[in-house]
C-alpha positions in Angstrom: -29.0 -27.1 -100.9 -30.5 -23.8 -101.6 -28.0 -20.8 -100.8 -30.6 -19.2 -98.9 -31.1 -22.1 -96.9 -27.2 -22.3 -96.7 -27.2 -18.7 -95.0 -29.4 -20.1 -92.5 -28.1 -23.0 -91.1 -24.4 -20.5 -91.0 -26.3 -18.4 -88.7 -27.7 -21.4 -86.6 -24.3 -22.8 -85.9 -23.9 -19.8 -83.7 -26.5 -21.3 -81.3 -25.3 -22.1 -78.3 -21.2 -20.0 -78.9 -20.5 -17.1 -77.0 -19.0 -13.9 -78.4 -15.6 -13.2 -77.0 -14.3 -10.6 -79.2 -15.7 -8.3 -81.8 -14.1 -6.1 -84.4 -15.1 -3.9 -87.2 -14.2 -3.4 -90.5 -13.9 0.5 -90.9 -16.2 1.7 -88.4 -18.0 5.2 -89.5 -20.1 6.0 -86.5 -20.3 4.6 -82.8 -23.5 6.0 -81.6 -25.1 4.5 -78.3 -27.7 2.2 -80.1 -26.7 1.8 -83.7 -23.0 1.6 -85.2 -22.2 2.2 -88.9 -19.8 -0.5 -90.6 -18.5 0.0 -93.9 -17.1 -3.5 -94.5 -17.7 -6.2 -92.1 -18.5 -7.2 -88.0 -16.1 -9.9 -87.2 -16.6 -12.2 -84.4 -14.9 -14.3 -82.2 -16.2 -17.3 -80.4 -15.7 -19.1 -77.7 -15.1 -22.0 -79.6 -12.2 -20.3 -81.8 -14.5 -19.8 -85.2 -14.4 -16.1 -86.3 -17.4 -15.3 -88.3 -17.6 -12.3 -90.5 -20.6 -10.5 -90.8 -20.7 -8.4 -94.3 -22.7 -6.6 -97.0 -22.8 -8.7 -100.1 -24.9 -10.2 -103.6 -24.0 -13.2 -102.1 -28.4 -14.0 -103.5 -27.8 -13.1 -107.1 -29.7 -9.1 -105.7 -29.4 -6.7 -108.5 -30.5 -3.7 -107.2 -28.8 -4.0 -103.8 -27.1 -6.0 -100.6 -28.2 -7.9 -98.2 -26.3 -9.7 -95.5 -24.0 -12.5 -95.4 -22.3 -14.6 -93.1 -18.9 -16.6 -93.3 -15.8 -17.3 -91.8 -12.6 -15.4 -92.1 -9.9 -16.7 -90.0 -7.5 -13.9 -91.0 -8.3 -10.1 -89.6 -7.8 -7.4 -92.2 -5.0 -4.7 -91.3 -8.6 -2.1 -91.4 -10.3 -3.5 -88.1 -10.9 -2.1 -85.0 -11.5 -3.6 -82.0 -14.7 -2.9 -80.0 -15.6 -3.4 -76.3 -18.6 -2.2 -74.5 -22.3 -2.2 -75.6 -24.1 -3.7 -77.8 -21.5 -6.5 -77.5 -20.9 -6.3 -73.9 -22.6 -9.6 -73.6 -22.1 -12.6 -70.7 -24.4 -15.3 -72.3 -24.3 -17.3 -75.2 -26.2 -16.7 -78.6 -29.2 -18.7 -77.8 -31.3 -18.0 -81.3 -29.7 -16.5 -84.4 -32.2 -15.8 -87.1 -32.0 -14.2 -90.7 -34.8 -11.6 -91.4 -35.9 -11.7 -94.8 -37.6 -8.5 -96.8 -39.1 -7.9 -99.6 -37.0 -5.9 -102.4 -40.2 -3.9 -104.0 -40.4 -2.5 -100.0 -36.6 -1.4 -100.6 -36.2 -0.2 -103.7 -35.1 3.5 -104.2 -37.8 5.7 -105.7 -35.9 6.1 -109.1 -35.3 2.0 -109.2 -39.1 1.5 -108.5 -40.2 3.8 -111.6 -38.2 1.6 -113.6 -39.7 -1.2 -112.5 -43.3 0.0 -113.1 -42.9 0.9 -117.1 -41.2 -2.4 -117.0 -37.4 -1.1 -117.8 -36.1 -3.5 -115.5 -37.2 -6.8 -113.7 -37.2 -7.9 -110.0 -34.9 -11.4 -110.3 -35.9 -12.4 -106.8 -38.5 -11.1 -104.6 -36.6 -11.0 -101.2 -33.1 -10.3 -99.4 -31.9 -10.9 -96.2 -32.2 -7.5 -94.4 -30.2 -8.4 -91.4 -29.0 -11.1 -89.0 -30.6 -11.1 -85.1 -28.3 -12.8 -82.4 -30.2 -13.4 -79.3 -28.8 -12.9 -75.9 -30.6 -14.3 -73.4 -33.4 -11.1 -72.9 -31.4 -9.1 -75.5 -30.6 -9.0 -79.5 -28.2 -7.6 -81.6 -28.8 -7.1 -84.8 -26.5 -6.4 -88.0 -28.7 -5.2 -90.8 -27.2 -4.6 -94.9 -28.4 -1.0 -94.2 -27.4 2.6 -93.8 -28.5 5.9 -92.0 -29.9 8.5 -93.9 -31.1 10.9 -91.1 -30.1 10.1 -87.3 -33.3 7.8 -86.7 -34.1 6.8 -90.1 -32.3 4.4 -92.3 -32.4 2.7 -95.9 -31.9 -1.1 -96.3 -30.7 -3.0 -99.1 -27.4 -0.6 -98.8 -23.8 -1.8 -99.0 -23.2 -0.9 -95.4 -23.5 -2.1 -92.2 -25.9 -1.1 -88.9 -25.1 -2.9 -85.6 -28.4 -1.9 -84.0 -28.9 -2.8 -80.2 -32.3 -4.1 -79.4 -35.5 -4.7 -81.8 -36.8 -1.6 -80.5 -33.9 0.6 -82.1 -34.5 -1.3 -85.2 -37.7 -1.0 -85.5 -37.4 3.3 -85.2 -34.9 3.1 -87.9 -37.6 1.9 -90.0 -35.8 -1.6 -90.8 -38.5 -3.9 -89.4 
């Protein structure tokens, strides 16, 4: 099995699981629809699983992260809990989907030059940008990305961004 295909089926075993608790790994920023994590969004579900949502080169990337899923029973001493929206959620996850880019669209300006007089090599041609979780009417989405200006962001980073709602997402220019 393929590890990309591997980082799918992790997020569909969330199908179907409600999130009871949710904590974050050194929080920057809790803004009203997007939150900045340094280090990880760990869950926990109804069924006692805690996954951990993290930046990582988990996909052999080179020039940056994208996002990763796995399960960390244990909470690091650097969490804090959060309550309220985006999480504040009554249904279960009823579609969990990886959103795959391509790296040339995410490449910093200086990386892409090197690319072009051939001082460097893509290895792979996509990373997964961010994971959705589907509510019902609603998704949450955690994205290997950072802000760079209040309503513009860069992905491939080794950060976090809980965004609330596709339409958020999409104004951060991550979709």
């Amino acid at each position: 099995m393929t590890a990309e295909l591997e980082l799918e089926r992790r997020a569909q075993r969330l199908v179907g699981r409600r999130v009871c608790r949710v904590w974050y790994d050194d929080a920057r920023t809790l803004g009203a629809a997007v939150h900045e994590v340094a280090a990880a969004v760990h869950l926990e579900l109804d069924d006692g699983r805690r996954p951990r949502i993290a930046w990582s080169r988990e996909l052999a990337t080179r020039h940056g992260f994208g996002v990763a899923l796995g399960e960390q029973q244990t909470l690091p001493p650097t969490v804090r809990e959060v309550t309220g929206a985006p999480w504040a959620i009554d249904s279960p996850v009823t579609a969990a989907r990886i959103h795959w880019r391509a790296i040339e669209d995410a490449l910093r300006a200086g990386l892409r030059v090197n690319l072009a007089i051939g001082a460097d090599h893509l290895t792979r041609y996509d990373f997964p940008q961010s994971l959705e979780l589907v509510f019902g009417d609603r998704s949450v989405f955690v994205a290997a990305a950072r802000l760079i200006a209040p309503d513009s962001a860069e992905g491939f980073a080794s950060s976090l961004l809980v965004v609330d709602g596709a339409g958020a997402l999409a104004r951060l220019g991550l979709r």
